[in-house]
TIRO-2110 file (N, C-alpha, C; in Angstrom, 1 decimal):
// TIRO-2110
31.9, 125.9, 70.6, N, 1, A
32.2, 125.1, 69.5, CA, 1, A
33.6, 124.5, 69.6, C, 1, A
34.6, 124.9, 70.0, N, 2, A
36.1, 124.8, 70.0, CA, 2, A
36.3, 123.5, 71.8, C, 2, A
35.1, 124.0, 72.1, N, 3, A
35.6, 122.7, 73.4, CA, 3, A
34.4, 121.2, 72.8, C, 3, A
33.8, 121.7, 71.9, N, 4, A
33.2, 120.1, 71.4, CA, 4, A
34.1, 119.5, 70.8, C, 4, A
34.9, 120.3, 70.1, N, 5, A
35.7, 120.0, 69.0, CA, 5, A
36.9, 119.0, 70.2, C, 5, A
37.5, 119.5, 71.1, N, 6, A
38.4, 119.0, 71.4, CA, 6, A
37.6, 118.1, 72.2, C, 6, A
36.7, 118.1, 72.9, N, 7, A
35.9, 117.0, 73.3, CA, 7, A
36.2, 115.6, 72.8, C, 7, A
35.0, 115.9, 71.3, N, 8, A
35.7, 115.0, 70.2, CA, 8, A
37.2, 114.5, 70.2, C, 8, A
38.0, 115.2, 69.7, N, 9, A
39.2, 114.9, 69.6, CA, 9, A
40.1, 114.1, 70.4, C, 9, A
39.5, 114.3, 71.6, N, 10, A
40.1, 113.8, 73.0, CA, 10, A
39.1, 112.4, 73.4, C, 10, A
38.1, 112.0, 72.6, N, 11, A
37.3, 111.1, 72.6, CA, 11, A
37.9, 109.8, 71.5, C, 11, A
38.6, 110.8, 70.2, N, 12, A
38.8, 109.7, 69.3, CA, 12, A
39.9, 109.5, 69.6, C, 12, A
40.7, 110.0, 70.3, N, 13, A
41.8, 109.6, 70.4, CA, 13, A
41.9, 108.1, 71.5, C, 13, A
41.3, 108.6, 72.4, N, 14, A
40.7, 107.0, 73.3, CA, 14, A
40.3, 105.8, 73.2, C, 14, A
39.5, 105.9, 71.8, N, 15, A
39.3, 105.0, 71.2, CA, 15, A
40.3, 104.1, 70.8, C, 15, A
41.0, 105.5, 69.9, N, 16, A
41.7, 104.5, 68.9, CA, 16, A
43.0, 103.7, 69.8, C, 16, A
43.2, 104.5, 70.7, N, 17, A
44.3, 103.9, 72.1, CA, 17, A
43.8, 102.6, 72.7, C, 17, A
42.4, 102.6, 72.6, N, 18, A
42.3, 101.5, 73.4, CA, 18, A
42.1, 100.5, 72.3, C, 18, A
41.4, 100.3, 71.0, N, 19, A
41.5, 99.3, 70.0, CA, 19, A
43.1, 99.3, 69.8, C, 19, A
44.4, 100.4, 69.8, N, 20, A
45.7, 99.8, 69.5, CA, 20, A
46.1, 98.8, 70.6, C, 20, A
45.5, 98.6, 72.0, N, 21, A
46.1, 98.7, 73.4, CA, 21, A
45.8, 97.1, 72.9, C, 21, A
44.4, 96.5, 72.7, N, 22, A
43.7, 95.8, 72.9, CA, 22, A
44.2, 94.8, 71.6, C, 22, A
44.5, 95.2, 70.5, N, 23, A
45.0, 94.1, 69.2, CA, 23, A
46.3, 94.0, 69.7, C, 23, A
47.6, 94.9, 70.0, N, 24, A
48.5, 94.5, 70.5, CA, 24, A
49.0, 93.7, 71.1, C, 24, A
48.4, 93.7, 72.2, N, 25, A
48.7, 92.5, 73.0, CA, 25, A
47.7, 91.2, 73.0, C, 25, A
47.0, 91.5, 71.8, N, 26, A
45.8, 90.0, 71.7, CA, 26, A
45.0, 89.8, 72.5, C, 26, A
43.9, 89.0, 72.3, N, 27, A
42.9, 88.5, 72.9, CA, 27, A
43.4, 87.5, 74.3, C, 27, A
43.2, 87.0, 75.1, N, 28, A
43.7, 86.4, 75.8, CA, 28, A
43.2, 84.9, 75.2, C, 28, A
43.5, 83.8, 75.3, N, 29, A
43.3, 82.2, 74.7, CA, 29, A
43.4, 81.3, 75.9, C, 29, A
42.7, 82.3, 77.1, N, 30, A
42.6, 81.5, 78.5, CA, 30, A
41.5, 81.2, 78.9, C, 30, A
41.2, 80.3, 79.5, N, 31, A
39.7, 80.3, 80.3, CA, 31, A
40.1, 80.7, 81.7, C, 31, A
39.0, 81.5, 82.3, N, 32, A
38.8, 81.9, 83.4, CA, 32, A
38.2, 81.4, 84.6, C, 32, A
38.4, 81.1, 86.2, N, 33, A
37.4, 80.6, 86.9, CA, 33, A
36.9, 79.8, 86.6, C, 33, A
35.7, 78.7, 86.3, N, 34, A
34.8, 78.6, 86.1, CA, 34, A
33.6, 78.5, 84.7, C, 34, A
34.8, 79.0, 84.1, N, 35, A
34.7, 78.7, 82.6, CA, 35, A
35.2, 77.2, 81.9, C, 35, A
35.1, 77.0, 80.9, N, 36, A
35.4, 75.9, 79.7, CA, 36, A
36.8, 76.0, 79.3, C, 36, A
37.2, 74.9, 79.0, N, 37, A
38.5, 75.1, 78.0, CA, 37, A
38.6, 73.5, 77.3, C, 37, A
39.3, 73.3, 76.0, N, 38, A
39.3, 72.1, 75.5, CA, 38, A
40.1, 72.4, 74.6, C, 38, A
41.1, 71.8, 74.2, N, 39, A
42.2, 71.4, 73.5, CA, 39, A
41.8, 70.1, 71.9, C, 39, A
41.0, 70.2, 71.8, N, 40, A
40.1, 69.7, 71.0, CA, 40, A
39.2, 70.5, 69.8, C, 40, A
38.3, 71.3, 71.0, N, 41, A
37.2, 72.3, 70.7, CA, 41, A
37.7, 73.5, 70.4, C, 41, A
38.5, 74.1, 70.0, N, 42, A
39.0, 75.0, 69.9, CA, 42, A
38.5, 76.1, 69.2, C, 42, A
37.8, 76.0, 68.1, N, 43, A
36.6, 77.2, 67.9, CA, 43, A
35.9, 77.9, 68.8, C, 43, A
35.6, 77.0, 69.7, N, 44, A
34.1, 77.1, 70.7, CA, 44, A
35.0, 77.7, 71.9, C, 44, A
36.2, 76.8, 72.6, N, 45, A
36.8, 77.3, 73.7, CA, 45, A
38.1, 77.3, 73.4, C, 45, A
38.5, 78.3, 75.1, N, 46, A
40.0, 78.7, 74.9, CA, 46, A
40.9, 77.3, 75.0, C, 46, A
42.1, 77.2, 74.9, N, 47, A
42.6, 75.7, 75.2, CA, 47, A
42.9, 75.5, 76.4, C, 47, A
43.1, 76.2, 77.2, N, 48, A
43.7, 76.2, 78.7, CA, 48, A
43.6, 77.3, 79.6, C, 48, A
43.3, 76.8, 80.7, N, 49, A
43.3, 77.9, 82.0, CA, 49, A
44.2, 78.7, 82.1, C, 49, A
43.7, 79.8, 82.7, N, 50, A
44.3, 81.6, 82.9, CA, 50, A
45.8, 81.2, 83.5, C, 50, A
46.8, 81.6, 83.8, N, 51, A
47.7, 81.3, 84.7, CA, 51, A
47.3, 80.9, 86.0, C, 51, A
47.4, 80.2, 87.2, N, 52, A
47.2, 80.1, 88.4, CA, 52, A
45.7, 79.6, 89.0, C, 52, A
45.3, 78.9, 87.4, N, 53, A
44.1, 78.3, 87.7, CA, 53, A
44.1, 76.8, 87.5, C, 53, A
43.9, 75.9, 87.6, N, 54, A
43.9, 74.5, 87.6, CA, 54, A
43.0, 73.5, 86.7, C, 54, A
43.6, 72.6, 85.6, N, 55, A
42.9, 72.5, 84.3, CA, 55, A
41.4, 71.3, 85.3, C, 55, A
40.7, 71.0, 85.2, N, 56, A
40.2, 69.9, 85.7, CA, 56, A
39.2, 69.5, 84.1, C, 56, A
39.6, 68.4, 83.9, N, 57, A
38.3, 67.5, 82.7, CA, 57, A
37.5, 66.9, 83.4, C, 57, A
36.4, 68.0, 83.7, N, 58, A
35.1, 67.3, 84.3, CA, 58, A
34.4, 66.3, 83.4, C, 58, A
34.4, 66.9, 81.7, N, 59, A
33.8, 65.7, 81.4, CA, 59, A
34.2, 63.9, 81.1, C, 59, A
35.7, 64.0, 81.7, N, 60, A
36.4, 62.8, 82.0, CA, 60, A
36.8, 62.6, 83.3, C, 60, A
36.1, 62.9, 84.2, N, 61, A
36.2, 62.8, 86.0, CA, 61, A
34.5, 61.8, 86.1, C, 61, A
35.0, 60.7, 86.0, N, 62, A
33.7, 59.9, 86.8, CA, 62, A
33.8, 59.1, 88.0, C, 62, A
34.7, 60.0, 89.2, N, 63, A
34.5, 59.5, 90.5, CA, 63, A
33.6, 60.3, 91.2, C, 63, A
33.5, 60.1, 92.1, N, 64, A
32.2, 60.8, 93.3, CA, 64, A
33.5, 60.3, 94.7, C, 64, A
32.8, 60.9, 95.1, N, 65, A
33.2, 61.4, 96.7, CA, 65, A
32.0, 61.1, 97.5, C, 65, A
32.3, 60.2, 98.4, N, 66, A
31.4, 59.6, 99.9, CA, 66, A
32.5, 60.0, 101.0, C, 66, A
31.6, 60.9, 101.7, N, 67, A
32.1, 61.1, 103.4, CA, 67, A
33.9, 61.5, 102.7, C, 67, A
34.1, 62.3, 102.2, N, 68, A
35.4, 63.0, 102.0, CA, 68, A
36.5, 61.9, 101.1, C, 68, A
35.6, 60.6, 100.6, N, 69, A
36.8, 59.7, 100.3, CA, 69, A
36.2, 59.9, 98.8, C, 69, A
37.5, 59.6, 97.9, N, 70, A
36.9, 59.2, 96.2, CA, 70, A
37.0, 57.8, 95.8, C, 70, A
36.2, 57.4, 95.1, N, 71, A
36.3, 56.8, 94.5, CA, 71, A
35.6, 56.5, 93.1, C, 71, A
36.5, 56.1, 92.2, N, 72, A
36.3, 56.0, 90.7, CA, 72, A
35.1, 55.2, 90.4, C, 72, A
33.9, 55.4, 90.0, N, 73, A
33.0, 54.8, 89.6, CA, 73, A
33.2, 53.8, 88.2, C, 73, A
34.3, 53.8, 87.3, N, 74, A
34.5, 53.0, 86.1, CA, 74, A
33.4, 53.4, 85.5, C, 74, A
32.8, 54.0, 85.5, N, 75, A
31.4, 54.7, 83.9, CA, 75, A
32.8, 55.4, 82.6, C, 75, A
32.2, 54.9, 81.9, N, 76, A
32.6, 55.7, 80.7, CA, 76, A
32.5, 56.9, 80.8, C, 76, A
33.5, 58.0, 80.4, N, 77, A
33.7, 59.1, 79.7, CA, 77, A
34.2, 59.3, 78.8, C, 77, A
34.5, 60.9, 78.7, N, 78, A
35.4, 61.1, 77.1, CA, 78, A
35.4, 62.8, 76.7, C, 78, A
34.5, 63.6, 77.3, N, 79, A
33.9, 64.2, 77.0, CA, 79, A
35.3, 65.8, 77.1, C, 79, A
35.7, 65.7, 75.9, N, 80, A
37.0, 67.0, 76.0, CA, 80, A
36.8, 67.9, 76.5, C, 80, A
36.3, 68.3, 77.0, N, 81, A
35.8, 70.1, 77.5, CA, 81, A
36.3, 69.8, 79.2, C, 81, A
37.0, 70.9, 79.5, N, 82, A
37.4, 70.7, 81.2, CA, 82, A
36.8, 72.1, 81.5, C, 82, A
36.8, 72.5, 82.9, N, 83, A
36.5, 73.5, 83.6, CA, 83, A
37.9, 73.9, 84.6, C, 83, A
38.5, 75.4, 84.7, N, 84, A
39.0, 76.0, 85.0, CA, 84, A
38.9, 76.1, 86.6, C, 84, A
39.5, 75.5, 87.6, N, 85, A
39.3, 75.9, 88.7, CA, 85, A
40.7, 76.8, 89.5, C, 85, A
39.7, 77.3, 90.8, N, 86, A
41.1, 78.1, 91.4, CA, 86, A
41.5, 77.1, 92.5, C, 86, A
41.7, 76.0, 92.7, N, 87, A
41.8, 75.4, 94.1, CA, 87, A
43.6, 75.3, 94.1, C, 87, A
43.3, 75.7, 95.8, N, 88, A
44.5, 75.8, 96.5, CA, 88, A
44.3, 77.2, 97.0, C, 88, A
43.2, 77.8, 97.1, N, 89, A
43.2, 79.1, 98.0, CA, 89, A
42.0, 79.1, 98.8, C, 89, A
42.0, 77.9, 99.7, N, 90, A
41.0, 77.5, 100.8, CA, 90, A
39.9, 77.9, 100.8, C, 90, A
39.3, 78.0, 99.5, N, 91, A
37.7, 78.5, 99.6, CA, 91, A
37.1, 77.4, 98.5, C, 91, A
36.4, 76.7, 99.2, N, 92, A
35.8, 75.2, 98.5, CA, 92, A
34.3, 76.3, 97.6, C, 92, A
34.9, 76.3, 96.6, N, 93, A
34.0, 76.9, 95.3, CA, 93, A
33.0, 76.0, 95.4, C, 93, A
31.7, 76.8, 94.4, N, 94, A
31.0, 76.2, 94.0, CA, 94, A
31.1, 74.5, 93.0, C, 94, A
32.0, 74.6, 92.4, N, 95, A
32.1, 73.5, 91.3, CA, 95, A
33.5, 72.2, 91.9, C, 95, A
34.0, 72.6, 92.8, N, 96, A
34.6, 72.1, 93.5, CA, 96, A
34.4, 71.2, 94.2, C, 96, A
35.2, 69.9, 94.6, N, 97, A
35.0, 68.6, 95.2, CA, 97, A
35.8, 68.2, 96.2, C, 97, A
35.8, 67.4, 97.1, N, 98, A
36.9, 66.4, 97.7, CA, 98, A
37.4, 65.5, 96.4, C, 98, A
37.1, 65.3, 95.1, N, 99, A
37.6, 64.9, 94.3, CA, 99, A
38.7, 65.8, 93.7, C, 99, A
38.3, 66.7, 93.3, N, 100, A
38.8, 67.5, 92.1, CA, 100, A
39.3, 68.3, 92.9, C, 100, A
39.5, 68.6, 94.2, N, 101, A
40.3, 69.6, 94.7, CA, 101, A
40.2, 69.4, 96.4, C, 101, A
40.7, 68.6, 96.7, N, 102, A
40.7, 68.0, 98.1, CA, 102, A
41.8, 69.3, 98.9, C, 102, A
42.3, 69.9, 98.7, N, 103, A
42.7, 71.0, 99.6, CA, 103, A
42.7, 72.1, 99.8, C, 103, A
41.1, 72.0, 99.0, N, 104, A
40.0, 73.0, 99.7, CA, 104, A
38.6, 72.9, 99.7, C, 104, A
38.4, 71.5, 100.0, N, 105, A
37.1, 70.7, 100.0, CA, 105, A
37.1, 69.9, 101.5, C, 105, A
38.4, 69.3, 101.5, N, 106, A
37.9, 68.3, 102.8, CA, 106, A
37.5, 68.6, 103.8, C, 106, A
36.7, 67.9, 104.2, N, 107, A
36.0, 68.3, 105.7, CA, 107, A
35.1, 69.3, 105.7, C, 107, A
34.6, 69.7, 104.7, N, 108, A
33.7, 71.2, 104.1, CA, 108, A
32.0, 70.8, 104.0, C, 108, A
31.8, 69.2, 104.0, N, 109, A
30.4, 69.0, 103.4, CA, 109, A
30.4, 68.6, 102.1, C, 109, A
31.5, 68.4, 101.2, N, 110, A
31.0, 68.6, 99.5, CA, 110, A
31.0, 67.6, 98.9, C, 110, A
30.7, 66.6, 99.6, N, 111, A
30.7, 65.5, 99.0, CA, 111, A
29.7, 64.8, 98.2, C, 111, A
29.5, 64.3, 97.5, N, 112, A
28.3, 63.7, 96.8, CA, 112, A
27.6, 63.4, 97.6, C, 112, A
27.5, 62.4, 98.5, N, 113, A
27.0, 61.6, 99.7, CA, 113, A
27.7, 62.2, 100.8, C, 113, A
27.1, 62.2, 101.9, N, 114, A
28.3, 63.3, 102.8, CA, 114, A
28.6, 61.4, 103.9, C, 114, A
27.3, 60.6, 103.6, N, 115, A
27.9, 59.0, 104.6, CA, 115, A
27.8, 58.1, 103.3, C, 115, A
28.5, 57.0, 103.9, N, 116, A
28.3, 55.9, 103.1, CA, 116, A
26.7, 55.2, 103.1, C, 116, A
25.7, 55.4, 104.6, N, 117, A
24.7, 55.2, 104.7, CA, 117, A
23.7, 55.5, 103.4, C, 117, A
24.5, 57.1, 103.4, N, 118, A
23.6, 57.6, 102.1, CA, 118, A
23.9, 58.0, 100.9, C, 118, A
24.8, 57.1, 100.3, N, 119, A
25.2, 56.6, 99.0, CA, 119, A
24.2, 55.0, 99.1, C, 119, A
24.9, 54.0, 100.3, N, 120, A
24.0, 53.1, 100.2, CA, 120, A
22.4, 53.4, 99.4, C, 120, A
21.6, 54.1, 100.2, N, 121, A
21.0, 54.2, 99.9, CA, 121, A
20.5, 54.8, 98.9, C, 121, A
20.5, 56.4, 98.6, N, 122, A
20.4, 56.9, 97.4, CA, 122, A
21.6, 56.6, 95.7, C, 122, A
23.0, 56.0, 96.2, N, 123, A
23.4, 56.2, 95.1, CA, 123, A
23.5, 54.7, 94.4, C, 123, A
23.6, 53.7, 95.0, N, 124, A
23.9, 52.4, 95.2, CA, 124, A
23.3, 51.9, 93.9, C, 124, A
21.9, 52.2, 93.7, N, 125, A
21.8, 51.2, 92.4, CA, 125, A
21.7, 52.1, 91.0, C, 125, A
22.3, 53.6, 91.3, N, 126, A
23.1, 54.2, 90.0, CA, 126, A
24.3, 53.4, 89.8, C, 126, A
25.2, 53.0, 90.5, N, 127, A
26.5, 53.0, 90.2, CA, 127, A
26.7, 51.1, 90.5, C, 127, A
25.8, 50.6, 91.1, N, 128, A
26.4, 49.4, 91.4, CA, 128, A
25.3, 48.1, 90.6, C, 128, A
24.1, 48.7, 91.5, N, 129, A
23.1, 47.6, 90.6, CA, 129, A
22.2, 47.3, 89.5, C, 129, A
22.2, 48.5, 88.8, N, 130, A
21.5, 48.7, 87.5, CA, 130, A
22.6, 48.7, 86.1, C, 130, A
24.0, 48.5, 86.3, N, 131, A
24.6, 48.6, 85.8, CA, 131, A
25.8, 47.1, 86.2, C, 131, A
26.7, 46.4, 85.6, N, 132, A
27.5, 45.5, 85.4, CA, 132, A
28.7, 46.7, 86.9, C, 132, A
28.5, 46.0, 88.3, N, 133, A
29.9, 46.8, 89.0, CA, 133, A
31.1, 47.0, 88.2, C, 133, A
31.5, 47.7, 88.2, N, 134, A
33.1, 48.3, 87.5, CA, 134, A
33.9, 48.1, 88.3, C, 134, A
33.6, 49.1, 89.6, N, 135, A
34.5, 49.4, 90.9, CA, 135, A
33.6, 48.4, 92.1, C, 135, A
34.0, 47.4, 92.3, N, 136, A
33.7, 46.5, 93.6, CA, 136, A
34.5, 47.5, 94.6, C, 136, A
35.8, 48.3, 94.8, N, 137, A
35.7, 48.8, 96.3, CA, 137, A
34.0, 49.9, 96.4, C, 137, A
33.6, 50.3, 95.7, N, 138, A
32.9, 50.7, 95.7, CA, 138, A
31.7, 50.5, 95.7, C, 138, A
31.1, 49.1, 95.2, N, 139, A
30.0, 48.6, 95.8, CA, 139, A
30.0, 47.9, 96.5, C, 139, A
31.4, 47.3, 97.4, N, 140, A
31.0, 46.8, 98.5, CA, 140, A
31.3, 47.8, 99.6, C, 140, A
30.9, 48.9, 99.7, N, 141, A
30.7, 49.9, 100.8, CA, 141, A
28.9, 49.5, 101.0, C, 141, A
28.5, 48.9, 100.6, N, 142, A
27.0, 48.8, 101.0, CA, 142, A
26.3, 47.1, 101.4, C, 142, A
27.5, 46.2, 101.6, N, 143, A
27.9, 44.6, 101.6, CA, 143, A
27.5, 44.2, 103.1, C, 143, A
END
């Protein structure tokens, strides 16, 4: 009976240590990796990346990358929400670009189109001919 008791005792005490540990120093108001953040949205997400992560607004990034090169496609965005990246520690992540993080993308494969052959072909009348050109250096890669 006397070692449940202190069981208990030594159980609620943990608790309550770790809910003082945890309101004390607050919630964190970071996005992590790979996560969201928006300075806007602020109910929904944190406003800004963890220390030593890098803010990127994907939903206001509308270039693409051909064969390691970027270029700005001129489409409208707007979209406040960015994504958290870690670049600058040589491992070309999943969500990662020769755009959004060329110093640990280039020369990796990660390009939208890895030739201009095949942007010509596959991207060419997303970006150039079904639409008013924005970016002429960019549709005249297929000229």
């Amino acid at each position: 009976m006397k070692k449940s008791v202190i069981i208990g005792i030594v159980i609620v005490i943990a608790i309550a240590l770790g809910i003082y540990l945890y309101t004390s120093s607050g919630p964190s108001n970071c996005a992590q990796e790979g996560e969201l953040f928006s300075n806007v949205f602020t109910d929904k997400y944190p406003e800004h990346c963890c220390e030593g992560l890098m803010d990127w607004h994907s939903g206001m990034d509308t270039s693409i990358s051909i064969a390691d090169t970027c270029y700005q496609t001129g489409l409208l965005s707007g979209w406040p929400v960015g994504t958290c990246l870690n670049c600058g520690n040589n491992i070309c992540e999943d969500i990662e670009t020769p755009c959004n993080c060329p110093e640990d993308c280039l020369g990796k494969g990660k390009s939208e189109y890895l030739t201009v052959e095949e942007f010509c072909t596959d991207g060419y009348d997303e970006y150039c001919e079904n639409i008013e050109p924005i970016n002429q250096e960019l549709c005249n890669l297929c000229q």
